[in-house]
C-alpha positions in Angstrom: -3.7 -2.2 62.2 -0.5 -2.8 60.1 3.0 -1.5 61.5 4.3 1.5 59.5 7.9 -0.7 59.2 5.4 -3.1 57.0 3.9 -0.5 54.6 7.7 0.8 54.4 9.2 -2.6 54.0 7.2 -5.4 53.9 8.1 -8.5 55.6 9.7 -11.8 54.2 6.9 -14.3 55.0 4.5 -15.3 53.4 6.8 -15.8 50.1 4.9 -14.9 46.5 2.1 -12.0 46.8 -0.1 -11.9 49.5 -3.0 -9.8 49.7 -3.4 -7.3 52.6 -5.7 -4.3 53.3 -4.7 -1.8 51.2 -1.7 -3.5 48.9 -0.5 -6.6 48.2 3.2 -8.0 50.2 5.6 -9.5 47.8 8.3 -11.4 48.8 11.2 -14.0 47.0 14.1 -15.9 48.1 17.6 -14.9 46.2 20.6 -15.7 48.5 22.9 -14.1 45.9 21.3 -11.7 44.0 22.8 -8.1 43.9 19.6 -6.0 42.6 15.9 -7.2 42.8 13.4 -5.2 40.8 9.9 -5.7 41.0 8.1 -5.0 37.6 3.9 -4.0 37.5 2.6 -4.4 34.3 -0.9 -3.1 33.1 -1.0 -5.7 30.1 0.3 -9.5 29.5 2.0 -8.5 26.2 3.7 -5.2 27.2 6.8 -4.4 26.0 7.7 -2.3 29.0 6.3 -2.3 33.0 3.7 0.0 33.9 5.7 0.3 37.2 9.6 -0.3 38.4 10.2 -0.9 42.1 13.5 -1.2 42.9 14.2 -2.9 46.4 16.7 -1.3 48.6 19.2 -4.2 49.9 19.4 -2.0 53.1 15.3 -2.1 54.1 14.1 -4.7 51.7 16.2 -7.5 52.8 15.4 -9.8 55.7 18.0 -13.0 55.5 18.1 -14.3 52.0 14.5 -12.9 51.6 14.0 -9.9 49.4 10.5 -8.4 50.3 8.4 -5.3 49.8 4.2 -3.7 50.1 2.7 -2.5 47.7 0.5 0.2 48.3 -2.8 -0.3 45.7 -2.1 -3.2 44.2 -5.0 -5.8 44.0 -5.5 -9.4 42.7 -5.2 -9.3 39.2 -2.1 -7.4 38.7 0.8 -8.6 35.9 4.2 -8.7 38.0 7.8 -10.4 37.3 10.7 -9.7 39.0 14.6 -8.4 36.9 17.0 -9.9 39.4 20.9 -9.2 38.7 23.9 -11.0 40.1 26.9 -12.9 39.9 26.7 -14.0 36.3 29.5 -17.2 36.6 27.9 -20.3 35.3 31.6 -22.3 35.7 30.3 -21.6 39.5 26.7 -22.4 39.3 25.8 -18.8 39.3 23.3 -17.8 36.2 21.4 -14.2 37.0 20.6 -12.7 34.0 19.5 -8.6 34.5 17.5 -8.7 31.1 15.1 -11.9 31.8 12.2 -11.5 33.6 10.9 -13.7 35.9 8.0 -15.7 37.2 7.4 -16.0 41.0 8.2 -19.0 42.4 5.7 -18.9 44.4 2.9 -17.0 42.3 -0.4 -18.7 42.7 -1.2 -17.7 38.9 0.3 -17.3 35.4 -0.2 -15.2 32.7 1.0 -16.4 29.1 0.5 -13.7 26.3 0.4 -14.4 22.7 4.0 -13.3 21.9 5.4 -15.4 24.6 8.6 -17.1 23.3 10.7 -20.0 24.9 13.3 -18.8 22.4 13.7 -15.1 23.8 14.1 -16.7 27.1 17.4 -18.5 25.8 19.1 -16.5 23.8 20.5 -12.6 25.3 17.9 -10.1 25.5 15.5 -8.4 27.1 12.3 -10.4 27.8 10.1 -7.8 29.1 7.6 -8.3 26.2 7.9 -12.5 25.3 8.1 -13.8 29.1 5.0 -15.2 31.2 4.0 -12.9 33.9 3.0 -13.8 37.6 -0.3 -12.8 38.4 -1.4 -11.9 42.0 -4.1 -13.6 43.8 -6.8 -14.0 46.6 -7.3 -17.2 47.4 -9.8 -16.0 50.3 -12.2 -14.8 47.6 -13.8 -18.2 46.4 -16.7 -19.5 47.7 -16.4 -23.9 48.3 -19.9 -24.1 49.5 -18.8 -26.6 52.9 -16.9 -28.4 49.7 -14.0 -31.1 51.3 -11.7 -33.2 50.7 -13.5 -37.1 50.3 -11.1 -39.3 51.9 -12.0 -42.7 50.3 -10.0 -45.7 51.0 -8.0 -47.2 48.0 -9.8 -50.4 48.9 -13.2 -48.9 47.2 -11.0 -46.5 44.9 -10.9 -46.8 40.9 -8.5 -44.4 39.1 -8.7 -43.0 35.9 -6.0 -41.5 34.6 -6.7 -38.1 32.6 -5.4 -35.6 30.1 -8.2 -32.5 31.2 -7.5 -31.0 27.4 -7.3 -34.1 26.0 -10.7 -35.8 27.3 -12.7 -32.9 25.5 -10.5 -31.0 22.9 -11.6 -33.3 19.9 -14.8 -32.0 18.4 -16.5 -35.1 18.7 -17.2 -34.2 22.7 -20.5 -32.3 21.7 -19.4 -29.2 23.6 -19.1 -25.8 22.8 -15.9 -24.5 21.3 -14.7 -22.6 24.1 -15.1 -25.4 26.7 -13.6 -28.0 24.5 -10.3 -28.9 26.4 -10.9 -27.1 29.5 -11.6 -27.9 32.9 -15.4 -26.7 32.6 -15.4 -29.7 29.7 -14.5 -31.8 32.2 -17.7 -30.5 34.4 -19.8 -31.6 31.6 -18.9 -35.2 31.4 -18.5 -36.0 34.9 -21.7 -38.0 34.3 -19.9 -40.3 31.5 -17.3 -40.7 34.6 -20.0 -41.6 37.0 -21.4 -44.4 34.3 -18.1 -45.6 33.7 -17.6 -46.4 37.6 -14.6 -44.0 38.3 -14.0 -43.3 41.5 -11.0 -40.9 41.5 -9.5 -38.9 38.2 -5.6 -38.8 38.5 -5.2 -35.2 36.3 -2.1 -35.2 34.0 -0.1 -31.9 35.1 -2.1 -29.1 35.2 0.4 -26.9 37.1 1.6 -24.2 34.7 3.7 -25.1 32.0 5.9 -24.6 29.1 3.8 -25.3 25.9 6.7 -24.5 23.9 9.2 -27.4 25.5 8.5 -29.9 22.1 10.3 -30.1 18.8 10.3 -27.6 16.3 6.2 -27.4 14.8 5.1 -29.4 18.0 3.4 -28.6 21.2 4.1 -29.9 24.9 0.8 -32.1 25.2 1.6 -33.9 28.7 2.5 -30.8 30.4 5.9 -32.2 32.3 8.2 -29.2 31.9 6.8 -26.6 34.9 7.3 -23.0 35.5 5.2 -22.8 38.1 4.4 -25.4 41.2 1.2 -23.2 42.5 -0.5 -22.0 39.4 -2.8 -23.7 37.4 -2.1 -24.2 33.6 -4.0 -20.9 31.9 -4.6 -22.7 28.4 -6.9 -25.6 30.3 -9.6 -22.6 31.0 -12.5 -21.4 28.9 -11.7 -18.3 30.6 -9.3 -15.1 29.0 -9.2 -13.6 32.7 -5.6 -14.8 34.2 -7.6 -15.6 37.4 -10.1 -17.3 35.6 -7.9 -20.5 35.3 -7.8 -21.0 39.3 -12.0 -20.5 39.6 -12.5 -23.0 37.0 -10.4 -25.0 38.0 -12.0 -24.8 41.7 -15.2 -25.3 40.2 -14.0 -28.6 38.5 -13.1 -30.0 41.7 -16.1 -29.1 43.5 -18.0 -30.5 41.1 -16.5 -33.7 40.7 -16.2 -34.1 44.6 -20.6 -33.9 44.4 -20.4 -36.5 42.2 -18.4 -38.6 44.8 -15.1 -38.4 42.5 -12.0 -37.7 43.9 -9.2 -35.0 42.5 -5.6 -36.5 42.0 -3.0 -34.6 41.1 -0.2 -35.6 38.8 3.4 -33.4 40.3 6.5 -32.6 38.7 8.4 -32.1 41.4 11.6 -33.5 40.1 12.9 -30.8 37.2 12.1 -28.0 35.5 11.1 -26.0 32.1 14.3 -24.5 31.9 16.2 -27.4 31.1 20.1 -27.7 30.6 22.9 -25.0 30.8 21.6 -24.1 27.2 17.7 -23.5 28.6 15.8 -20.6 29.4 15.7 -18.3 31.9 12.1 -18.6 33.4 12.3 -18.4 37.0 14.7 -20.8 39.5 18.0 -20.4 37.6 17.6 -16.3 37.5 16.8 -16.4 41.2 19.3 -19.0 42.9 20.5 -21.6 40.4 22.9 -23.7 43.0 20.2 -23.6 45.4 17.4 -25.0 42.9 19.0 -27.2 41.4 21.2 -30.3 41.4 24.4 -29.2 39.4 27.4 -31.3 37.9 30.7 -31.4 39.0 31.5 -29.2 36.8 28.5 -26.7 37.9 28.3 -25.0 34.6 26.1 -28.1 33.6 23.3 -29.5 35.4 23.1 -33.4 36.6 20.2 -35.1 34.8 18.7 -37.6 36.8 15.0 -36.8 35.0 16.4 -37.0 31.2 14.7 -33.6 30.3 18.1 -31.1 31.1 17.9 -30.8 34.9 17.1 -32.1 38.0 15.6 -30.3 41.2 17.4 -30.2 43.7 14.5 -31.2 45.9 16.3 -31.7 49.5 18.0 -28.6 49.9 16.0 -26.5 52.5 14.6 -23.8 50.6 13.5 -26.1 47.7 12.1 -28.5 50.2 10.2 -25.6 52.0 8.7 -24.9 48.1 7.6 -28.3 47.7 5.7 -28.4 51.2 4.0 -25.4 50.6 2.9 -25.8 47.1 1.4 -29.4 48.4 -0.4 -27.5 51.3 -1.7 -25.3 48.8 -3.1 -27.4 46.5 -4.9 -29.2 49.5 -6.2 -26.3 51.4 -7.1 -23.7 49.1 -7.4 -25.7 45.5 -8.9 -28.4 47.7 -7.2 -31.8 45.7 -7.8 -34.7 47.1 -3.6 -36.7 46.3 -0.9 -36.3 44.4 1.1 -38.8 42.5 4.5 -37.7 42.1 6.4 -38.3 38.7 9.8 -40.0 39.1 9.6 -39.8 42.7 12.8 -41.4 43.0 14.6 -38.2 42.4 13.2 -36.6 45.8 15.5 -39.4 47.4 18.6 -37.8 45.7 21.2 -35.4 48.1 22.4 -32.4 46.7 25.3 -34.4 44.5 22.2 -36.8 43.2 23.1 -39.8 45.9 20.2 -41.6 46.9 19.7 -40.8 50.8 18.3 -43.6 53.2 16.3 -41.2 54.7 15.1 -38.4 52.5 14.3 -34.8 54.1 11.5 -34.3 51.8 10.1 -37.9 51.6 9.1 -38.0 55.2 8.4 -34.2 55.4 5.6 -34.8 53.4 4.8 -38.1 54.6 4.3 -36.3 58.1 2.7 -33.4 57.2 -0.9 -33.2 59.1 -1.9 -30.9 56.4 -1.4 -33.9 53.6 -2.6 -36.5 56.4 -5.8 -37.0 54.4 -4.5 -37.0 51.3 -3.5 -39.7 48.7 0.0 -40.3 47.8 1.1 -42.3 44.6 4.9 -42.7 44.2 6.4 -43.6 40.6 9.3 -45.2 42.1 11.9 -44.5 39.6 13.6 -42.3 37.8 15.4 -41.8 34.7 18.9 -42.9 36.2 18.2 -46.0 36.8 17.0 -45.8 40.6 14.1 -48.3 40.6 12.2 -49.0 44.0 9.3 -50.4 43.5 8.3 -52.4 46.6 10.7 -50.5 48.4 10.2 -46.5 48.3 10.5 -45.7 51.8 7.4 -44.4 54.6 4.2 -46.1 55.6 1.5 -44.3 53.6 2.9 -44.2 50.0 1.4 -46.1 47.5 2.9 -46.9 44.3 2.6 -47.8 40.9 3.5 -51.2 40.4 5.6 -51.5 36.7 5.9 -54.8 37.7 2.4 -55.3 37.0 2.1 -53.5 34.3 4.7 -55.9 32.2 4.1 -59.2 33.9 0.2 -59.3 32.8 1.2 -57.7 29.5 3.9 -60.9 29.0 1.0 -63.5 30.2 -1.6 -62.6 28.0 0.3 -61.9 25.2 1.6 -65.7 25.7 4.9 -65.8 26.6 6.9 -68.3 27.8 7.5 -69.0 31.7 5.0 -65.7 31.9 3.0 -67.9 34.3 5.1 -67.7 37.2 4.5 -64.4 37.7 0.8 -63.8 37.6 -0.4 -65.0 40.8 1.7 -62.5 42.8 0.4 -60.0 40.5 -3.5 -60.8 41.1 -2.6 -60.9 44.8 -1.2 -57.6 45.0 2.3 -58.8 44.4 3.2 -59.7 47.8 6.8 -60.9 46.9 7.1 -56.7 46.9 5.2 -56.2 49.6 4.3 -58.6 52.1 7.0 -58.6 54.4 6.8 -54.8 55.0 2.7 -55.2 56.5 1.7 -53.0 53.3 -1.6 -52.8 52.6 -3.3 -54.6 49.6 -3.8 -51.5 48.3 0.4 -51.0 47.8 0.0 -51.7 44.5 -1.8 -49.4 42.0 -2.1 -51.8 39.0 -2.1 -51.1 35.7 -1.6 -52.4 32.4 -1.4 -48.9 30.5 -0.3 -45.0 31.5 0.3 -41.9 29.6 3.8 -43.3 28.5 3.4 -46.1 26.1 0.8 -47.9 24.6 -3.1 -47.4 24.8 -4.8 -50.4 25.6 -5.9 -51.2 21.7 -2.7 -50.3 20.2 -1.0 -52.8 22.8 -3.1 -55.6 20.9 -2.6 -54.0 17.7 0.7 -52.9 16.5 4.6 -54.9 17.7 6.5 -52.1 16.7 6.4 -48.5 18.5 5.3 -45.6 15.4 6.8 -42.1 16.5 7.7 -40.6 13.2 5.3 -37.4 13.9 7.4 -36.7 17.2 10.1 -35.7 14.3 12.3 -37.7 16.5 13.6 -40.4 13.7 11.0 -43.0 15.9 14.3 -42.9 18.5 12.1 -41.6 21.5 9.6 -44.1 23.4 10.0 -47.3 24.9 11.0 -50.1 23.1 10.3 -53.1 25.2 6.1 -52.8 24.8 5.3 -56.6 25.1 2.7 -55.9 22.8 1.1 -57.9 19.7 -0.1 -56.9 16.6 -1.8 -60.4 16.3 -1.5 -60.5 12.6 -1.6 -57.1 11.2 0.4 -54.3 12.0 -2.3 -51.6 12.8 -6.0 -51.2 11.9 -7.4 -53.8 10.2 -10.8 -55.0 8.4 -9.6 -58.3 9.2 -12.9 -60.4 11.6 -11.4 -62.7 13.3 -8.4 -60.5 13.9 -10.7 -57.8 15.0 -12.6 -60.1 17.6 -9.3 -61.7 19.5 -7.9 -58.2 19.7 -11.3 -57.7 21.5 -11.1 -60.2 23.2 -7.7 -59.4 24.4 -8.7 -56.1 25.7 -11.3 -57.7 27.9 -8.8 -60.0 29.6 -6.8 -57.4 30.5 -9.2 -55.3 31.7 -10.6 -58.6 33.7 -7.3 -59.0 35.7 -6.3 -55.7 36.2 -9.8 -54.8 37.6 -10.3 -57.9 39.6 -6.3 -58.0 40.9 -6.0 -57.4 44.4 -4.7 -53.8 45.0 -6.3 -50.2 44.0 -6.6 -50.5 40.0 -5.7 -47.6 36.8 -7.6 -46.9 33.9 -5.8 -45.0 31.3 -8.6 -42.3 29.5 -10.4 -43.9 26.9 -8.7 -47.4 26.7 -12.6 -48.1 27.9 -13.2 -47.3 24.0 -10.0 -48.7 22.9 -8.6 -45.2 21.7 -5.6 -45.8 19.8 -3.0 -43.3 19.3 -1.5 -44.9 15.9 1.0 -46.8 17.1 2.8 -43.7 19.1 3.9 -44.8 22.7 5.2 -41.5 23.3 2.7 -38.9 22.3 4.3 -36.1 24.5 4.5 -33.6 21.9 1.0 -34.6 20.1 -1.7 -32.3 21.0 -3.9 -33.3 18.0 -6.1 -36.4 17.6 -3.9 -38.6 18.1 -4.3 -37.9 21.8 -7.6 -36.7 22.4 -10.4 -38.7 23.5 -12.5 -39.6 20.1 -16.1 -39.5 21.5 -16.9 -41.5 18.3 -15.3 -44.5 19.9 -18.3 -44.7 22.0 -20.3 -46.1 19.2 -18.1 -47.7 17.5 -16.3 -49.9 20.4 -20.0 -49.4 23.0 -19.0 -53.2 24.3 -15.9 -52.6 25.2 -17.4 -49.6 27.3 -19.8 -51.8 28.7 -18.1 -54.6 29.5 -15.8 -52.4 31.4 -18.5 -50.5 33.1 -20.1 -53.6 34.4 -16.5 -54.8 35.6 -16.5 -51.4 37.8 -19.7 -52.4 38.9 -18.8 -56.1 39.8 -15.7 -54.9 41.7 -17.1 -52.5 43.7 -19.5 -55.2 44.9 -17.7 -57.9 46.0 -17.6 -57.8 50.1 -13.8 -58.5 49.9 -12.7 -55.9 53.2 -16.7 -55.2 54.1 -14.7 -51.1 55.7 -11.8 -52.9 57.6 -9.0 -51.1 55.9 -6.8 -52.0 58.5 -5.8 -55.4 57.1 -1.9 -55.9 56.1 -1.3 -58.0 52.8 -0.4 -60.4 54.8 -3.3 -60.6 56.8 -5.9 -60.6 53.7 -4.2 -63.7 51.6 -4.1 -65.5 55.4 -8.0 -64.7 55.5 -8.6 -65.3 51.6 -7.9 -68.8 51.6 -6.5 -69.1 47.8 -6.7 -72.1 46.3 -4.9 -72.6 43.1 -5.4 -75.2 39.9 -4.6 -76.2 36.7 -7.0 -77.9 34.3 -6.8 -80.4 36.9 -8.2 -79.4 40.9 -5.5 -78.7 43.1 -2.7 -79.2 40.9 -1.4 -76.1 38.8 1.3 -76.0 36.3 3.8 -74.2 36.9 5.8 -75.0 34.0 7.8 -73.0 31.8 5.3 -73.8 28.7 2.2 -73.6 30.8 0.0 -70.5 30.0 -3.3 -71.3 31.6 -4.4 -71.2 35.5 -7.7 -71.0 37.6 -7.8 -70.0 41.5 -10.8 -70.4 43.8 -10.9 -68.1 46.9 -14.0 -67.1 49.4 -14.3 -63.4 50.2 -13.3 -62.0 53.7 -16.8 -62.5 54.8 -17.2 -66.4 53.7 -20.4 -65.6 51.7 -19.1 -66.1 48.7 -16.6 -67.8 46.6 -14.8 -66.8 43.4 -13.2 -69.2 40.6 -11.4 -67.7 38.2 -10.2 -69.3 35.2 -6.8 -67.6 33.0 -6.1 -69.6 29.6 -3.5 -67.6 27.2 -2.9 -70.6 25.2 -4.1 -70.9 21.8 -6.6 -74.0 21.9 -9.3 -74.2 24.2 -9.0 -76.0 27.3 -11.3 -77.6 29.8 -11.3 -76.9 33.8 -12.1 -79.0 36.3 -14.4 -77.3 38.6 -14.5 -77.3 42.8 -17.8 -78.2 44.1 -20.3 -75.2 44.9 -21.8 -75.4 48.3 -25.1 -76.2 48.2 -25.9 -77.3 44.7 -27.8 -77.1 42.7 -29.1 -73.6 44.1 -26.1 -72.4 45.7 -24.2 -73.3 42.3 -21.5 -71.4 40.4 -22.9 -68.6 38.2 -20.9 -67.7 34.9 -20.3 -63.4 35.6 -17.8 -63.0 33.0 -16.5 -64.9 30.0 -14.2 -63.0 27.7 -15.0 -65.5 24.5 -18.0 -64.4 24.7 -20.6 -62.3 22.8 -22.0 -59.3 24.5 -24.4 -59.6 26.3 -23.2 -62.8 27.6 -19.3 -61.8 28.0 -20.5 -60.4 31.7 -23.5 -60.7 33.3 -25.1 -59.4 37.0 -24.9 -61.5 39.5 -28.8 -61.9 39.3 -28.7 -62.2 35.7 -25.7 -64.5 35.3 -26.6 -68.7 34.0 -26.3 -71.2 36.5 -23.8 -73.7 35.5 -24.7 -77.6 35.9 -21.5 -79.5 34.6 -18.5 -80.6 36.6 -16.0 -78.9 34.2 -15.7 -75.6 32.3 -14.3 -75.4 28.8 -12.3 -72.0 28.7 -11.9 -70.7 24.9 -8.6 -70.0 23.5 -7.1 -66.5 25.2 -10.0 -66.1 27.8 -10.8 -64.8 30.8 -13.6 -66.8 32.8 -15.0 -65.7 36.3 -17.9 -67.7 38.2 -19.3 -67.2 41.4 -20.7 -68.8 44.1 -23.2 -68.3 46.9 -21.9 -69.4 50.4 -25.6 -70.9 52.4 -25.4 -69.8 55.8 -24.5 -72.5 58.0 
């Protein structure tokens, strides 16, 4: 039975709308807010609420935690909230009467078709133009004994996904309304199954403003939320505001039958409602000084991100939102990690110092709810905080930049790029070694959503941004990339068949590096985005996924599929995931060369190298050859145990043709010489069969 004091009141946990017998409890944290209203509305574009609910200070206020039931109310319903107060921004204080506002903690957004950024900066009422929370019963889903899948990052591959972008262009073969949607991504989970993904890291699909771009542009990547619980409306086939959060619960349930896991990528470091000239959406109208990490002057807000603000993610009440909008994800959206954009920030105090022992950091670190979970770290942020090989806890795993640029110099051919490599195909232990990290520290990669695709790295030397209308001044302009010969597309042979070629060595090391690997979406079928290495604001085809690549670049595909394949095979760990870094390179016995056994060079104009190592298990070795110089060379090659039977087989050989650039391990040629002759800018791997002694 509920208490009469709670049909009267309410009650100030849980925060957001919660669904009880016979109304729905609503409830928001505001520490200085004179007047809360709560606002019903019947439709997503109405001008005025259905329903004004003013809450009484006196019998609606627990704490800082304004809070009333709802007789009647159901899941579905439209709400905001008009929330007055000190209006002092030269004190951090930034209520606005005439904005209303999203939930921070509603599990669901509405966005009509006259929604307007614009309204939501300038004075005004936004009553008609604003998003609206909508409520919702999370109790109401059937999962079907669905759960989270738990695989180590020893036997994970990641590929990293836009969930618009993989279906929107109209090459995907789908109908128009799934193009771009989460049920599009249902229908080529069998592509991702081929393709030998394991995990799909989802570019943000919490709710966010579309509107955040340039004048005539659109917010493609989705890093500017409103909303840390909701799922982003416009990725579902779906009018129905709930019908976002079913779809995209039946996404994940269907990927996790197909043995793929659900990654999340957060943005729990800033906001949509960017500097002190912003919108109001949500945080700022509620509590601005708690939400956010303000100046010295607090009219302005510090910028640690470089997109107008930075949350203030260690003050208690933000840290509480953080935890449970994690939880949330994991127990009732059922995601299998997050991996946390500029996850430096959450090491920043209230005044933006970086703390030695972050609140938040080891809160979620801790948290037996997250215990099963993945959790990716980009360790930096936009201030210049960089910790890669040292972000702080025992179970965070991060995404190695280091990687990323130090393969990128080698097999592009730079000088005294050499050095480098083999602590990058040994899962860079001069990072992390010496704190008993796993192999699996490092996520490689050679590409992300910021930068380069993998063909435009081999095709263009020069970033192209012009269509971000940003005078080509945004993006990154140390690439490390080569056109080799010709700026952009070419008709060009030979040109054609090195940039090829080049792709395939990349993929080659990145996929058999030690440490858990990333795939960026369709640099399998070298999607280019013309030479535009920041394509935030580019939700056309120069983003999407152009199925037509499949034909037209099907080796590359395959060549990377049978990579997967090859990978996954190898009896490296054989399930103990218990081994430190430390312990697996004692245990892999790495032998290194040069074009001579046993004696590498290390010098500053050397650009070739070949290691042999024998798996965990001693049943098989591994040679692998690297030349990035521009003649071929030829390798002297360790003896095979057992020979001629037991002999090294060729598995992969960048120079190539398909179907001979990588073969099974059944299918792959025998090899009878003493030496190897490694083309120019190749990739070689041969095995070896260990007899049982």
């Amino acid at each position: 039975m509920i208490k009469k004091s709670f049909i009267d009141c309410g009650q100030s946990f849980p925060l957001g709308a919660t669904i009880h017998p016979g109304g729905v409890n609503f409830s928001v944290f505001s520490k200085h807010a004179t007047t809360v209203e709560l606002l019903l509305f019947d439709r997503m574009d109405d001008g005025q609420p259905a329903r004004v609910l003013q809450l009484d200070p006196k019998r609606h206020r627990t704490f800082h935690y304004w809070h009333m039931f709802v007789p009647g109310v159901k899941a579905g319903q439209l709400y905001g909230y008009r929330v007055d107060g000190p209006r002092d921004p030269a004190n951090g204080m930034r209520f606005d009467y005439d904005k209303v506002l999203l939930d921070p903690y509603g599990k669901g957004v509405a966005t009509g078709p006259h929604y307007s950024r614009e309204a939501a900066s300038k004075p005004g009422d936004t009553a008609a133009t604003s998003m609206k929370s909508v409520v919702v019963d999370p109790s109401t889903y059937d999962w079907e004994d669905d759960h989270l899948l738990q695989r180590s990052f020893a036997d994970t591959v990641i590929y990293e996904m836009h969930v618009r972008g993989f279906t929107r262009h109209p090459s995907s073969g789908l109908p128009a309304n799934m193009c771009g949607t989460y049920a599009g991504v249902v229908e080529k989970i069998p592509y991702l199954l081929d393709l030998g993904i394991t995990a799909v890291e989802l570019m943000p699909v919490m709710q966010f403003d579309e509107q955040s771009a340039p004048p005539g542009l659109t917010n493609y990547w989705g890093y500017d939320p409103v909303s840390f619980f909701a799922p982003h409306m416009q990725y579902s086939s779906c009018v129905d505001p709930l019908g976002a959060i079913n779809e995209f619960r039946d996404m994940v349930k269907a990927l996790h039958r197909a043995g793929i896991e659900v990654i999340l990528d957060v943005v729990y470091n800033h906001t949509a409602e960017g500097n002190h000239l912003g919108p109001t959406f949500s945080f700022r109208g509620f509590e601005n000084r708690a939400y956010y990490i303000l100046e010295e002057n607090p009219t302005y807000y510090a910028n640690y991100t470089g997109t107008g603000n930075t949350l203030n993610a260690n003050q208690s009440v933000v840290r509480r939102l953080i935890m449970d909008s994690l939880r949330y994800w994991v127990q009732e959206m059922h995601v299998d990690g997050f991996r946390f954009d500029l996850a430096s920030i959450l090491m920043r105090d209230e005044w933006g110092h970086p703390l030695k022992s972050p609140p938040i950091l080891w809160e979620i670190e801790s948290d037996p709810v997250l215990a099963g979970c993945k959790l990716i770290a980009e360790a930096w942020d936009a201030a210049g905080l960089y910790q890669v090989g040292s972000f702080i806890g025992d179970r965070w795993k991060e995404w190695n930049g280091r990687f990323r640029d130090d393969v990128r110099s080698f097999v592009k051919g730079e000088a005294g790029a050499l050095s480098a490599l083999p602590a990058r195909l040994l899962a860079s232990p001069d990072l992390y070694e010496q704190d008993m990290r796993e192999a699996e520290q490092s996520i490689n990669f050679v590409t992300a959503h910021d930068g380069f695709t993998l063909n435009d790295l081999v095709s263009y030397n020069e970033k192209h941004n012009e269509a971000n209308n940003e005078g080509n001044r945004d993006g990154h302009n140390d690439n490390r990339s080569w056109n080799h010969g010709v700026e952009g597309p070419t008709d060009d042979p030979a040109i054609e068949a090195l940039r090829n070629r080049q792709v395939k060595n990349f993929f080659t090391i990145m996929l058999l590096s030690i440490g858990c690997p990333m795939l960026l979406m369709g640099d399998e079928v070298r999607r280019t985005q013309q030479g535009n290495n920041n394509s935030y604001c580019q939700d056309n085809a120069i983003s999407w996924f152009d199925w037509r690549n499949m034909e037209r670049h099907g080796d590359i595909y395959r060549f990377v599929k049978e990579l997967n394949r090859f990978r996954l095979s190898l009896d490296r760990v054989k399930g103990d995931y218990d081994l430190t870094l430390a312990d697996l390179l004692h245990q892999a016995q790495v032998q290194w060369h040069g074009t001579t056994l046993n004696e590498p060079d290390w010098g500053e104009n050397s650009h070739s190298l070949a290691l042999t190592v024998r798996s965990l298990t001693g049943t098989r070795l591994i040679h692998m050859i690297f030349n990035a110089y521009w003649d071929a060379l030829t390798f002297e090659l360790p003896a095979a145990p057992g020979s001629p039977q037991h002999g090294w087989r060729r598995v992969v050989d960048t120079f190539r043709e398909p179907p001979e650039d990588i073969c099974d391990w059944e299918d792959a040629p025998m090899l009878t010489e003493p030496c190897y002759e490694a083309q120019p800018r190749s990739v070689i791997v041969l095995v070896a069969d260990v007899p049982a002694e």
